[in-house]
N, C-alpha and C positions, 0 to 999 in steps of 0.2 A: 393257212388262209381258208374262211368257209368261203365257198361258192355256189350260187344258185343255179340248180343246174336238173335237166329231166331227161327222164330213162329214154332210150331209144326204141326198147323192148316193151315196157307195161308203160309208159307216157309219165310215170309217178315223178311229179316235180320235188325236190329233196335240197336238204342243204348240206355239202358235203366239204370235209377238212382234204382240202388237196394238196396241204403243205401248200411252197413257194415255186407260181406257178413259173416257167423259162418260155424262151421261145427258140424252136428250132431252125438249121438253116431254111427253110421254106415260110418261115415268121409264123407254124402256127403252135396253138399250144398247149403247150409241153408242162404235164401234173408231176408234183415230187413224188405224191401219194398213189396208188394203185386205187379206182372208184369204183365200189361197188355197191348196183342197186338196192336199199333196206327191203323193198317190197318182193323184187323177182333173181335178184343174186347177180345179176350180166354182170360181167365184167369190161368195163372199158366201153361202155355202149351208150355214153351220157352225151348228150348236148346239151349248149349254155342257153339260158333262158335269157329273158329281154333283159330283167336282172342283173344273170349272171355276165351279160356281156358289158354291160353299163359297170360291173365290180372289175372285168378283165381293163377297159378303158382308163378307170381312174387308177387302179395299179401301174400301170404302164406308162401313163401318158398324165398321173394325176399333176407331178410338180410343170409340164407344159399346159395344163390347162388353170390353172391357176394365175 
């Protein structure tokens, strides 16, 4: 699955293959993919954009919203 999602490190918003995203005991979540920034290399330093949480929402909860 791509997701919308920006660096925590250089801010660089990106669209990233995080494979099939899970959710862990604490509900939150959990990438199949290992994400790393194209601009600054972090590793695992990404947060969801207004986007990316609107794609985390309809994944998760799309057949209850319909």
């Amino acid at each position: 699955m791509i997701v919308n999602l920006k660096c925590g490190e250089c801010k660089l918003v990106f669209p990233a293959d995080v494979g099939t995203p899970t959710l862990d005991e604490k509900s939150s979540i959990v990438w199949e993919k290992k994400v790393i920034c194209p601009r600054c290399k972090a590793i695992d330093k990404e947060l969801l954009t207004e986007m990316g949480q609107s794609q985390m929402t309809q994944f998760f909860f799309g057949d209850y919203l319909k």
